[in-house]
N, CA and C atoms as a LAMMPS dump frame, in Angstrom:
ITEM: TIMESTEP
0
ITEM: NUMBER OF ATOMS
594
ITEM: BOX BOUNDS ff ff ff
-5.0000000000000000e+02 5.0000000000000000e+02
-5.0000000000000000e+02 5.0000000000000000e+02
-5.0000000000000000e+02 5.0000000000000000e+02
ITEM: ATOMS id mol type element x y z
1 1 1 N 349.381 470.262 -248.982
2 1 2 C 350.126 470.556 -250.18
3 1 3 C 349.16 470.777 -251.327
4 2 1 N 349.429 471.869 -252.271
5 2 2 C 348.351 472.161 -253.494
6 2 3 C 349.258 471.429 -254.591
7 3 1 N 348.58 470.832 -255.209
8 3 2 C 349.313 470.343 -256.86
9 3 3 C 348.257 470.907 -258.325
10 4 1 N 348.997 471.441 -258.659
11 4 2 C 348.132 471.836 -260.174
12 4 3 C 348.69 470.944 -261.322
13 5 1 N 347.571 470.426 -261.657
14 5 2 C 347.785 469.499 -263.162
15 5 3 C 347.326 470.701 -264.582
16 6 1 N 347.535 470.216 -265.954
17 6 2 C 347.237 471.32 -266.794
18 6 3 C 345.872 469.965 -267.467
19 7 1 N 345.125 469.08 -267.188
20 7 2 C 344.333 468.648 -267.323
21 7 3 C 343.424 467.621 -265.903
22 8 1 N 342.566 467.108 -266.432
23 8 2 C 341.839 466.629 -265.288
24 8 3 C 342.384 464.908 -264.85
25 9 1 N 342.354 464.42 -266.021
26 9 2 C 343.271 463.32 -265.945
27 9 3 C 344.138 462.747 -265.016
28 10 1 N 345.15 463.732 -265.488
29 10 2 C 346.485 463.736 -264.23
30 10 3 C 346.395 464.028 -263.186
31 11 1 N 345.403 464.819 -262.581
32 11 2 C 344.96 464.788 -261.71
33 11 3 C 344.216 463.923 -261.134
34 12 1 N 343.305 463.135 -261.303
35 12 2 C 342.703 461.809 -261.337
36 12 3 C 343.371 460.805 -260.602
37 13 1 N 344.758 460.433 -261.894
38 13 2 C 345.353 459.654 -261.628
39 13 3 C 346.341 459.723 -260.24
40 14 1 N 346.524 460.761 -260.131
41 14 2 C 347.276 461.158 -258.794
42 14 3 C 346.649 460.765 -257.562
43 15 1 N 345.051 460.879 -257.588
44 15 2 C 344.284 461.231 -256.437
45 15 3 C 344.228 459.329 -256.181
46 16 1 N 343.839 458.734 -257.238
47 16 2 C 343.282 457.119 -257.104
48 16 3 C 344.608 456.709 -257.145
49 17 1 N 345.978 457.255 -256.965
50 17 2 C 347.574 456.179 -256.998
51 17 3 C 347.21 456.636 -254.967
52 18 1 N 346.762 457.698 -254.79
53 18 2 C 346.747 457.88 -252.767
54 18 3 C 345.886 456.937 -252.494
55 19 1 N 344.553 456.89 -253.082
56 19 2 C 343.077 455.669 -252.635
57 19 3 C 344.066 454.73 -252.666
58 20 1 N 344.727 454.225 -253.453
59 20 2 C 345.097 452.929 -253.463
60 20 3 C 346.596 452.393 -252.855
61 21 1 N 347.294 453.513 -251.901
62 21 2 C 348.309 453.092 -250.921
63 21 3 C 348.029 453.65 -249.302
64 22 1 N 347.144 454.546 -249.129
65 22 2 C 347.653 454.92 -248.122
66 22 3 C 345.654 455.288 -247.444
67 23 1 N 345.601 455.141 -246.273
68 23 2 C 343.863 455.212 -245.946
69 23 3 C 343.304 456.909 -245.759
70 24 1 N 342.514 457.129 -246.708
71 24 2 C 342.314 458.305 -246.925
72 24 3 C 340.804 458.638 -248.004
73 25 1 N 340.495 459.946 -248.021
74 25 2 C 338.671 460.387 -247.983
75 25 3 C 339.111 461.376 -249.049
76 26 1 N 338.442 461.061 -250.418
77 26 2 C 338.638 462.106 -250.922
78 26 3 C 337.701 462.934 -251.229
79 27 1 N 337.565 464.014 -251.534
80 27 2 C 336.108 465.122 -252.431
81 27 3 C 336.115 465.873 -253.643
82 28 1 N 335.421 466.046 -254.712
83 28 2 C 336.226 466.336 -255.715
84 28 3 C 334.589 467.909 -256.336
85 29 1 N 335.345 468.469 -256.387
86 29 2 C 334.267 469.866 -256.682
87 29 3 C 334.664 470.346 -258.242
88 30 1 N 333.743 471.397 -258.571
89 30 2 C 333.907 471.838 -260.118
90 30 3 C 333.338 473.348 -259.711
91 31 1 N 334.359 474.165 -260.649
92 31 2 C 333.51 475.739 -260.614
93 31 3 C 333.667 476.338 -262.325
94 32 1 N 332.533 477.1 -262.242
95 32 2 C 332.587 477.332 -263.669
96 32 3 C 333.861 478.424 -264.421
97 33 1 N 334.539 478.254 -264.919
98 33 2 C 335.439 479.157 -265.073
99 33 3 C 335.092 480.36 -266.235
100 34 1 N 334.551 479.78 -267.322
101 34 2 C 334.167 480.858 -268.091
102 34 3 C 333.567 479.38 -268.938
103 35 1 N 332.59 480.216 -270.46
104 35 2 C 332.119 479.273 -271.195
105 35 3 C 331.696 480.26 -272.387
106 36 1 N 331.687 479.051 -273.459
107 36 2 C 330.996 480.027 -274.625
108 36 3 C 329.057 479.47 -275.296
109 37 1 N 329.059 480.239 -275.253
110 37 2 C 327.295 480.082 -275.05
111 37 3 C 327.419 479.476 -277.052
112 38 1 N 327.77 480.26 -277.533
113 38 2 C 327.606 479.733 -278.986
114 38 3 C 327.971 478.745 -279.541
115 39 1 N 329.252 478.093 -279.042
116 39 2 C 329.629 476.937 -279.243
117 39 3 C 329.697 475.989 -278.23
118 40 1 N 328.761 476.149 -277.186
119 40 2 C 328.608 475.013 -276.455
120 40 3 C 329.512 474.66 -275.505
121 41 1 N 330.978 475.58 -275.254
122 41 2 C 332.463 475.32 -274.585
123 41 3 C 332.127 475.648 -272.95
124 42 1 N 331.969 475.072 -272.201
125 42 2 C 332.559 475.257 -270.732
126 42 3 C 333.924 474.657 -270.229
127 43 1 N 334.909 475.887 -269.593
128 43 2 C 335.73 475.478 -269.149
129 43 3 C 335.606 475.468 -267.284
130 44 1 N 335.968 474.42 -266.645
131 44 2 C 336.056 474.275 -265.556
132 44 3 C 336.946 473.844 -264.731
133 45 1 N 336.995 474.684 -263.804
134 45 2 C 338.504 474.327 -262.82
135 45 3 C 337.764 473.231 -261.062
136 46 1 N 338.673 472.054 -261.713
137 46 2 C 338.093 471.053 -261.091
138 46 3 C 339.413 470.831 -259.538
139 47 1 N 338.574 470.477 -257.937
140 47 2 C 339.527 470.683 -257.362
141 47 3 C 339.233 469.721 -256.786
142 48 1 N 340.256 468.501 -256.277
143 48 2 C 340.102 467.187 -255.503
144 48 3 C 341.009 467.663 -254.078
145 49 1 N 340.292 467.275 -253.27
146 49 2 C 340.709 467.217 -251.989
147 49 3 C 340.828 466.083 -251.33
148 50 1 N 342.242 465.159 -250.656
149 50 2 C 342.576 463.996 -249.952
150 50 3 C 342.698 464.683 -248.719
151 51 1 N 342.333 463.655 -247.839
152 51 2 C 342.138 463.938 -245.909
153 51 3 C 342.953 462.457 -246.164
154 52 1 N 344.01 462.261 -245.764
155 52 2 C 344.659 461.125 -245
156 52 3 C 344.489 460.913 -243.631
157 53 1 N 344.215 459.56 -243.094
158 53 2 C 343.658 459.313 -241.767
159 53 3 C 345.569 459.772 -241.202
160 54 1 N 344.616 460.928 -240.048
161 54 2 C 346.179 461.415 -239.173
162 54 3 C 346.847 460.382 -238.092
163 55 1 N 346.949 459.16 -238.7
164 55 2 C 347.812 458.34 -237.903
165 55 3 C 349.333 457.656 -238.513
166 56 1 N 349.956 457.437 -237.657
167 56 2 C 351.329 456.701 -238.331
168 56 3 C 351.553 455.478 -237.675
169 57 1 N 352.462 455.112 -238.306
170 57 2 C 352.804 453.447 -237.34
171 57 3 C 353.514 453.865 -236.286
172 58 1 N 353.542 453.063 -235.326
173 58 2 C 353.74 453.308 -234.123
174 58 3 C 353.169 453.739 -233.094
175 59 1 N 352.224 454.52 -234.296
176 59 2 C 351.433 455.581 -232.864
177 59 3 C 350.025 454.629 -231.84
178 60 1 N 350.364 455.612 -230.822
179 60 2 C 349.611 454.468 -229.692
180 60 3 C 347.857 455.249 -229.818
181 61 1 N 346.962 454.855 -230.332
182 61 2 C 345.521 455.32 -230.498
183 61 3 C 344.925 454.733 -229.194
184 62 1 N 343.371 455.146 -228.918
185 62 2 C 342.746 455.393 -228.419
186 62 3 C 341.399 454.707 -228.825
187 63 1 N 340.951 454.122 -229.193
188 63 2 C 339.768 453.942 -230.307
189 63 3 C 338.199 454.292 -229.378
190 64 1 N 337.64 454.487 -230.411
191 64 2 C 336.004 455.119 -230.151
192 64 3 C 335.937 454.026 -229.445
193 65 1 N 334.354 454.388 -228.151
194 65 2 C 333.575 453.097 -227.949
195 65 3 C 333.012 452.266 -228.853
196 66 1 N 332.512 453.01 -230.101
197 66 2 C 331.765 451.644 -230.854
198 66 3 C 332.764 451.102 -231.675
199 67 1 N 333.829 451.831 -231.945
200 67 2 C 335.087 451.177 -232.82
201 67 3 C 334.938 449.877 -232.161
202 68 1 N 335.245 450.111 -230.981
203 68 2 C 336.167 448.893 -229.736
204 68 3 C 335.131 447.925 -229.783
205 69 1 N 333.869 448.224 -229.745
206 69 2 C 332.44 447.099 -229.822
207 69 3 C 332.57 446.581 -231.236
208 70 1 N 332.482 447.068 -232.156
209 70 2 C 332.214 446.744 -233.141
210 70 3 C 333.249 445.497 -233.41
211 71 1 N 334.395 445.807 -233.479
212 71 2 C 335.824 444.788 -233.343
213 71 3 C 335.78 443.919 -232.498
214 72 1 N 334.87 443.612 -231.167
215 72 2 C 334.959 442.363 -230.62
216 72 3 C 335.621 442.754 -229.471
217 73 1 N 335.371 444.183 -228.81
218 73 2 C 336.134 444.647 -227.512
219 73 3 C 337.595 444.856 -227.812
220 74 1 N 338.383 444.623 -228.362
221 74 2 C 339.738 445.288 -228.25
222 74 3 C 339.779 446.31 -228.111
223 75 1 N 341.218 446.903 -227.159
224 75 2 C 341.487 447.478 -226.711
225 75 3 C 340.718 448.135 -225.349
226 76 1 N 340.555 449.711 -225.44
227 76 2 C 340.653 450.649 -226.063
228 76 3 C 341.825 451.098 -226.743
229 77 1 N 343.092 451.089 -226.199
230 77 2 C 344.188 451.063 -226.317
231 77 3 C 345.066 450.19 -227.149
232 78 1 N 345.388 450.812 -228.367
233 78 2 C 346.052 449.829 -229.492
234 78 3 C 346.952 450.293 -229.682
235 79 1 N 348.362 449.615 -230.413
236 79 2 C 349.396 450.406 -231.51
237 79 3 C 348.774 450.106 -232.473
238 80 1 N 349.263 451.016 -233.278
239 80 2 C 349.561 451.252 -234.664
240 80 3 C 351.099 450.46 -235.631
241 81 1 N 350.923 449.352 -236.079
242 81 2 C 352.124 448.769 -236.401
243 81 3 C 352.199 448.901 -237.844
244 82 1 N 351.327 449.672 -238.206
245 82 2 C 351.327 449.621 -240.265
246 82 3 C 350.644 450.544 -240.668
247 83 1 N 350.902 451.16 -242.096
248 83 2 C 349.962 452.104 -242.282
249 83 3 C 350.297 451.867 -244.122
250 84 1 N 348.874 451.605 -244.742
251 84 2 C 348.767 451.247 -246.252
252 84 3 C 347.458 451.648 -246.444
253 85 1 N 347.023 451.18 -247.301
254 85 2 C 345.166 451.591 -247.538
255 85 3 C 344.83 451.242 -246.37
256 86 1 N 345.147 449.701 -245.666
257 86 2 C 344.328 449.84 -244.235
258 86 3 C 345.097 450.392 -243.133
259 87 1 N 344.092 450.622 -241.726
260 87 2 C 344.886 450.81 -241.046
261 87 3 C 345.118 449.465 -239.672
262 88 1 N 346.623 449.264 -240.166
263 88 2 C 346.68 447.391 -238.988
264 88 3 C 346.792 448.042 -237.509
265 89 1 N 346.078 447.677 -236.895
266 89 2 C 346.104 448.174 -234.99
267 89 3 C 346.795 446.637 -234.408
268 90 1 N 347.208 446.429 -232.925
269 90 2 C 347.784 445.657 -232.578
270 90 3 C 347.056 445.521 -231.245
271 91 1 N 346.61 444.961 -230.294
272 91 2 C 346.163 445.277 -229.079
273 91 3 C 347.549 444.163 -228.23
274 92 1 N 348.019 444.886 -227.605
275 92 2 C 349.668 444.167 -226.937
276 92 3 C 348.689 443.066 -225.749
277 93 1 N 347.606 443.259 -225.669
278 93 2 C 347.175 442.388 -224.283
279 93 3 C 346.444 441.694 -225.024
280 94 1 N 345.63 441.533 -225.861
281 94 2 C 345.507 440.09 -226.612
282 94 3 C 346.092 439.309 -227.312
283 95 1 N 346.915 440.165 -228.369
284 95 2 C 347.472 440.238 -229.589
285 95 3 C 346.455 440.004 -230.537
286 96 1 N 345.577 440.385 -230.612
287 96 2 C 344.305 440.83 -231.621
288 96 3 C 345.406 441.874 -232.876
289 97 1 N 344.769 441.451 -234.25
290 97 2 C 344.908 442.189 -235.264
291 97 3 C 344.063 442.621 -235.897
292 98 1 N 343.85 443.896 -235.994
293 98 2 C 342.558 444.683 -237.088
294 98 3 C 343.511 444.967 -238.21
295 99 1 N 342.792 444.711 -239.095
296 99 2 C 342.777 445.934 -240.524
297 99 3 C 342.009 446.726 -240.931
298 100 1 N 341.247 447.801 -240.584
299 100 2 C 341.013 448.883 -240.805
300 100 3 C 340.905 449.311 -242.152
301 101 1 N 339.39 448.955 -242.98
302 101 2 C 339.789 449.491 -244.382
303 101 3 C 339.306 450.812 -244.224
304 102 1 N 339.388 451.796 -245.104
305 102 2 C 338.986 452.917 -245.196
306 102 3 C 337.497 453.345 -244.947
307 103 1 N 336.247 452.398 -244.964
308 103 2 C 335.745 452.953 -244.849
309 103 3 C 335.395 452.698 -243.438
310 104 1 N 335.421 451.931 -242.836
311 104 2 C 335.394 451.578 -241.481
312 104 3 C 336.349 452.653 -240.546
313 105 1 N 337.703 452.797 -241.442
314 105 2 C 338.455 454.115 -240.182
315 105 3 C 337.333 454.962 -240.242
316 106 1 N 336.719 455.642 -242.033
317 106 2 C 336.177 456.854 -241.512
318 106 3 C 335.15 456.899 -241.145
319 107 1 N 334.208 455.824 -240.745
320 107 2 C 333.021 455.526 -239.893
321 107 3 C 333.049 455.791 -238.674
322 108 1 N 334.575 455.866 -237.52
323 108 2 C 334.749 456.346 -236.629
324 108 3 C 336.187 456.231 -236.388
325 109 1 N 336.262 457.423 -236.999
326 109 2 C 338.109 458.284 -237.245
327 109 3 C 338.556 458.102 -235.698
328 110 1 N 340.234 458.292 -235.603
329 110 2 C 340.369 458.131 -234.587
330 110 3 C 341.827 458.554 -234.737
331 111 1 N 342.619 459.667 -233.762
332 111 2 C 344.131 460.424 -233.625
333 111 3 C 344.84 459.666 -232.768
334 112 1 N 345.914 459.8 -233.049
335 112 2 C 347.277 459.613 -232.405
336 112 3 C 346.768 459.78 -230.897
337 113 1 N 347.076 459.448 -229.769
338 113 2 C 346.862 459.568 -228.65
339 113 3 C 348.173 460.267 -227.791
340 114 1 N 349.422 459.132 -228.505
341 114 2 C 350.614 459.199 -228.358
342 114 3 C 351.879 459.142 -229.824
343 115 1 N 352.17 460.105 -230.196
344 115 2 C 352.847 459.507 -231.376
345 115 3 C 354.68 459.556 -231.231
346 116 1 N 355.29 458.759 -231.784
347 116 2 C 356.718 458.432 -231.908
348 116 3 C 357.837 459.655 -230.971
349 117 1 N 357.068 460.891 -231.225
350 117 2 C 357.924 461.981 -230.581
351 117 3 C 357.723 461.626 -229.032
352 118 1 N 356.94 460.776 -228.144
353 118 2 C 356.818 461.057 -226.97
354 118 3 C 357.624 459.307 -226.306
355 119 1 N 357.843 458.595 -227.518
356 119 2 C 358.805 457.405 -227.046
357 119 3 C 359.808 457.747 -225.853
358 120 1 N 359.953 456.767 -225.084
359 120 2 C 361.037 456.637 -224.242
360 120 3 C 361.996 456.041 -224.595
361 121 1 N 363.143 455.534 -223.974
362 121 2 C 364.034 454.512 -224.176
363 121 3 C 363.844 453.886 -222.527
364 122 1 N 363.861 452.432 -223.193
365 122 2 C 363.853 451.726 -221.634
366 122 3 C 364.657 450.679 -222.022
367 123 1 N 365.077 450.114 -220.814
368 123 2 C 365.923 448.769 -220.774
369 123 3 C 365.211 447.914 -220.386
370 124 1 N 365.422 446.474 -221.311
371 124 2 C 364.982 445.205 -220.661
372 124 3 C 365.806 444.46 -219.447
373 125 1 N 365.09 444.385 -218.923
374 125 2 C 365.769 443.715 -217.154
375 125 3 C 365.47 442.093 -216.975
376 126 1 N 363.818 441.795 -217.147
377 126 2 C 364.221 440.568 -217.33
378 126 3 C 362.765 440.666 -218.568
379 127 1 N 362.562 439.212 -219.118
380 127 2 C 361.833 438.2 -220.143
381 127 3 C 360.67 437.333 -219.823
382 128 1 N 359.474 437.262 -219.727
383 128 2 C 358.539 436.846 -219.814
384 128 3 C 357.892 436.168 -220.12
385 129 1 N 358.126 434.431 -220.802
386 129 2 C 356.595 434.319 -221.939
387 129 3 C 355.272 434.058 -221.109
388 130 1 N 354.594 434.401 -222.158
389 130 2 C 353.005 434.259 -221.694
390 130 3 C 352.085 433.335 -222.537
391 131 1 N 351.654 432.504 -221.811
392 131 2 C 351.248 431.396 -222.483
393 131 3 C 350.053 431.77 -222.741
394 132 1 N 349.198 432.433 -223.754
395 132 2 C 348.224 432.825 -223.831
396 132 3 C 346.937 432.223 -225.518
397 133 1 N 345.671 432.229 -225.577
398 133 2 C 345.555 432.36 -226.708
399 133 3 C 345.465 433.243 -227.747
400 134 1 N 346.64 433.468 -227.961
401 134 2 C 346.682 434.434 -229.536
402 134 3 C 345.898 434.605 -230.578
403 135 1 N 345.666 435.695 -230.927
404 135 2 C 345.111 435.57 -232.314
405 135 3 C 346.122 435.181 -233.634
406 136 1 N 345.69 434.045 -234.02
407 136 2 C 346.746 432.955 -235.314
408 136 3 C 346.484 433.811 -236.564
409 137 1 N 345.96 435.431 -236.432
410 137 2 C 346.065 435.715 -237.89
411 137 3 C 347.056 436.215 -239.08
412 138 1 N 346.914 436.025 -239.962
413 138 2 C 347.48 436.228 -241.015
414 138 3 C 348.996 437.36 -240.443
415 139 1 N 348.162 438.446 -239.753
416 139 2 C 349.337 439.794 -239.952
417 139 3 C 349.947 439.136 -238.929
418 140 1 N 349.556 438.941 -237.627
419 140 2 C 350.258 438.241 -236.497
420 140 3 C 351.129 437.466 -236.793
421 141 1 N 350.802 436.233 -237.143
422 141 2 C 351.917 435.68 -238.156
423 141 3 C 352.964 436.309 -238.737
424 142 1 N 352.617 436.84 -239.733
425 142 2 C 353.377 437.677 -240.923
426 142 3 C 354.421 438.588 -240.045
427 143 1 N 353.659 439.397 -238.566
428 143 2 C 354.608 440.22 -238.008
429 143 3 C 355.461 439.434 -237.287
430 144 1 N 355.389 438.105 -237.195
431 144 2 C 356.602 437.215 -236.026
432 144 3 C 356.105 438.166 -234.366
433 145 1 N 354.498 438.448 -234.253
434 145 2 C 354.304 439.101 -232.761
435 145 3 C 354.695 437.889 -231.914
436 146 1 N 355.163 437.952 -231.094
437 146 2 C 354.858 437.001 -229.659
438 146 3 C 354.659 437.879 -228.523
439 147 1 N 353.887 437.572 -227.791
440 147 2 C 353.762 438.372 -226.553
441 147 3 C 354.106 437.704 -225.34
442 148 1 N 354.734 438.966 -224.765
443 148 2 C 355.704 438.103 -223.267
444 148 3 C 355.277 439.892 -222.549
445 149 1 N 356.223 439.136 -221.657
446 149 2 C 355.941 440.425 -220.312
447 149 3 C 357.489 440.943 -219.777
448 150 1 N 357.357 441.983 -219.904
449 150 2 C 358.984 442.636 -219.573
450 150 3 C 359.332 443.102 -218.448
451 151 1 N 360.021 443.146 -218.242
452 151 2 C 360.211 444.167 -216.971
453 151 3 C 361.192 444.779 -217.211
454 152 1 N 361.334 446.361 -217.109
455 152 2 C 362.052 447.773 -217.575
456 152 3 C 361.992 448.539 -216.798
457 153 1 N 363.114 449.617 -217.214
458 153 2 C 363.477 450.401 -216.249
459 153 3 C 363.317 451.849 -217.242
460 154 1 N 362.857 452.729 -217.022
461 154 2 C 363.879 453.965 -218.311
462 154 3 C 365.235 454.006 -218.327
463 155 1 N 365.818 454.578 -219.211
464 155 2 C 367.126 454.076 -219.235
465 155 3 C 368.001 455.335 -218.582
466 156 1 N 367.004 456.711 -218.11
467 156 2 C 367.474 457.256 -217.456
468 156 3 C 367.575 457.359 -215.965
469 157 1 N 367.135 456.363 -215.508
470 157 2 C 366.401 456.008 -214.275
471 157 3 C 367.574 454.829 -213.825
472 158 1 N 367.967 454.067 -215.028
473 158 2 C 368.706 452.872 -214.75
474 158 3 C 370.111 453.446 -213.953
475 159 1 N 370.437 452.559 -212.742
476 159 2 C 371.483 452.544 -211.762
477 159 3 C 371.18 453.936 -210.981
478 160 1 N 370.358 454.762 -211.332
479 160 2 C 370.103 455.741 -210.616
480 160 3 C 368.691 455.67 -209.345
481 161 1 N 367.965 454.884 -209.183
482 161 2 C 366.788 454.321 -208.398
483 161 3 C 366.522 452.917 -208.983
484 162 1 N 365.846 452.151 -208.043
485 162 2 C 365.334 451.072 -208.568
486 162 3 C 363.756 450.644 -209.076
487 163 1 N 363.016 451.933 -209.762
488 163 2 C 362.12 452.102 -210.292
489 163 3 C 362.136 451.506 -211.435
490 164 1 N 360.973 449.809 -211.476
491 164 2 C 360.88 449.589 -212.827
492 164 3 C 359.322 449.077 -212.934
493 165 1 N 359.036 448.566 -213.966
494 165 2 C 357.738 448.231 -214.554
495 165 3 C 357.764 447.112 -215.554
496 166 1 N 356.457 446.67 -215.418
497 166 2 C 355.997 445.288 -215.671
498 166 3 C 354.996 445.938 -217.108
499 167 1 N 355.298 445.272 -217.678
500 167 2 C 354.448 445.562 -219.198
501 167 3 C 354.529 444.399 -220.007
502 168 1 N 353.104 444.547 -220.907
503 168 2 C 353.015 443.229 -222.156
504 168 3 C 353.944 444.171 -223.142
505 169 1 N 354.496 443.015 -223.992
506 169 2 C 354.959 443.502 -225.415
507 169 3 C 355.149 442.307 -226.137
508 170 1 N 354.596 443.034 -227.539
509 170 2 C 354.602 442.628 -228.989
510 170 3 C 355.152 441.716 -229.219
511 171 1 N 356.654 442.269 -228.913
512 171 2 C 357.99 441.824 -229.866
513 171 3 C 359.046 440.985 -228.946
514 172 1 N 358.125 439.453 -228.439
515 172 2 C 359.333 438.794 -228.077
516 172 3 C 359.943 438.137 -228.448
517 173 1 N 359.696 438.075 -229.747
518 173 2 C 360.774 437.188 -230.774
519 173 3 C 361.67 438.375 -231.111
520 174 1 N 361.58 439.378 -231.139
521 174 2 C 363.195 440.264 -231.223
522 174 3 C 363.753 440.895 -229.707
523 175 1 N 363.723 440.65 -228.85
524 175 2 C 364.192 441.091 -227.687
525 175 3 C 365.052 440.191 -226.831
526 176 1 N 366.081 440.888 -226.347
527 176 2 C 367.003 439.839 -225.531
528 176 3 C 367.09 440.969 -224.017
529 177 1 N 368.224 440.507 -223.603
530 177 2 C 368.176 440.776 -221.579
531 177 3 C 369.278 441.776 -222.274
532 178 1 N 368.434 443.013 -221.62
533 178 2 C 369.675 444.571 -221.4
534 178 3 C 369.206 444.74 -222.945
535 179 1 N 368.684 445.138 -223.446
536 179 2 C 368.122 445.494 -224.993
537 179 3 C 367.902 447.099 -224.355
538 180 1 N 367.643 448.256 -225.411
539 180 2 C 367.644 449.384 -224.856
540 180 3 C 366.106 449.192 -226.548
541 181 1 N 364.622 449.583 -225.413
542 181 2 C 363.267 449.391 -226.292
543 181 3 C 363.025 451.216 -226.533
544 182 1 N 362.115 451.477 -226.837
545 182 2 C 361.222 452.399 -227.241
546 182 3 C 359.751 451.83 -226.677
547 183 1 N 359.363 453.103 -225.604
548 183 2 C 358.072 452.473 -225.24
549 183 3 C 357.295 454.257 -224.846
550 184 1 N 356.294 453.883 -224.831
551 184 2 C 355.181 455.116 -224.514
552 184 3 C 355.13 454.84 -222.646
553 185 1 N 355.64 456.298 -222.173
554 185 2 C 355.81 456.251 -220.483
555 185 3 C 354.197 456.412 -220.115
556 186 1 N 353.099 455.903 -219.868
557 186 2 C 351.981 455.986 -219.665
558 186 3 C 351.961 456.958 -218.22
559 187 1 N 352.968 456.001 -217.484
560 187 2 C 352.931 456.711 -216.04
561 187 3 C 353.232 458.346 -216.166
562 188 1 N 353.619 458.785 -216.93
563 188 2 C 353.721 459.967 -217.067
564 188 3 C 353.719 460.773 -217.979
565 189 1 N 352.165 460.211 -218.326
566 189 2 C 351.358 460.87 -219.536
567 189 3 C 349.849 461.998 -218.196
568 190 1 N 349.97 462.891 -219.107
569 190 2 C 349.208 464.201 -218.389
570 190 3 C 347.75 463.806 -218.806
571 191 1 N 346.925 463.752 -217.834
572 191 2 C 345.417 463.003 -217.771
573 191 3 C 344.715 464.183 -218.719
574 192 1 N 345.099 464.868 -218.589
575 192 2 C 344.524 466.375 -219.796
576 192 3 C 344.756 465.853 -221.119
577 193 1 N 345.584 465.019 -221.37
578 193 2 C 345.693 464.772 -223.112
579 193 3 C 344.628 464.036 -223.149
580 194 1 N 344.316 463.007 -222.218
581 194 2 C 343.53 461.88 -222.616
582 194 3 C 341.771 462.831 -222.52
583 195 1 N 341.692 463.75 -222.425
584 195 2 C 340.417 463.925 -221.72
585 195 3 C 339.676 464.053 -223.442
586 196 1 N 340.21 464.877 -224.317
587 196 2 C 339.235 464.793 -225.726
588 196 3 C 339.379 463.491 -226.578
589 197 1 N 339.568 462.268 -225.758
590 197 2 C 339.858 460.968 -226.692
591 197 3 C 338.483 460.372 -225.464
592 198 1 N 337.718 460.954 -224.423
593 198 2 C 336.46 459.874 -223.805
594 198 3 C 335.317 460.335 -225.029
């Protein structure tokens, strides 16, 4: 999107209200527009450019190798459960929480792998807990995560074969028996998407 301000200011202020909600790189250039040599006047048309990191909540990432080192091995494989100046990742098999400040995403950026358009609907069949050690942090907390182990069916699949699957998830403090979830079908994700995320 282009926005024209009629000073530099407002423009300014626009660019540092994005720095300060949402994780993103900005660049800011100047060209000479005209000037007057006798009185000292240059006018210049000044142009700021924002790159917002291309991820959303929900979406299932991929993270770099040194991302994943650097963080203490999580993942490779994270959600995306938030998106503000930082970016919060979730790893469903530890329950590890990152926050992601900006300059660390753009130290080694990282895309959608899977995003919201490729959700399934599945049914819960049965409930899980997993007695595990969690990470006790702040967002973990704050999100009410518990992690248990499900077992699901797609919900187009349900009474039609008895094809189901065993998976960690997040959210077992909101889930009950026969719940209809949203989940990423891994099993039938095309090995070609994954190949520009090694």
């Amino acid at each position: 999107m282009n926005f024209q301000f009629k000073d530099k200011a407002n423009a300014t202020k626009l660019v540092r209200f994005i720095e300060q909600n949402i994780s993103c790189r900005t660049t800011e250039s100047k060209q000479l527009v005209s000037h007057d040599e006798r009185n000292s006047i240059y006018n210049y048309k000044y142009t700021f450019g924002v790159e917002l990191a291309p991820v959303c909540r929900e979406d299932l990432v991929m993270l770099p190798k040194q991302m994943a080192k650097e963080l203490g091995g999580i993942g490779p494989l994270v959600l995306v459960y938030k998106i503000s100046k930082f970016v919060h990742i979730v790893d469903i098999h530890t329950m590890q929480t990152y926050e992601l400040d900006q300059a660390s995403y753009w130290k080694n950026p990282f895309k959608a792998l899977l995003t919201r358009e490729r959700l399934t609907h599945f049914v819960v069949l049965n409930i899980e807990g997993l007695e595990t050690n969690m990470n006790d942090s702040r967002a973990a907390l704050k999100q009410k995560f518990k992690l248990v182990r499900l077992e699901i069916a797609r919900k187009e699949d349900f009474g039609v074969n008895s094809t189901t699957f065993w998976v960690n998830c997040h959210l077992g403090e909101s889930l009950n028996y026969n719940d209809t979830v949203l989940g990423y079908d891994l099993e039938r994700l095309n090995c070609v998407e994954i190949d520009g995320f090694r």
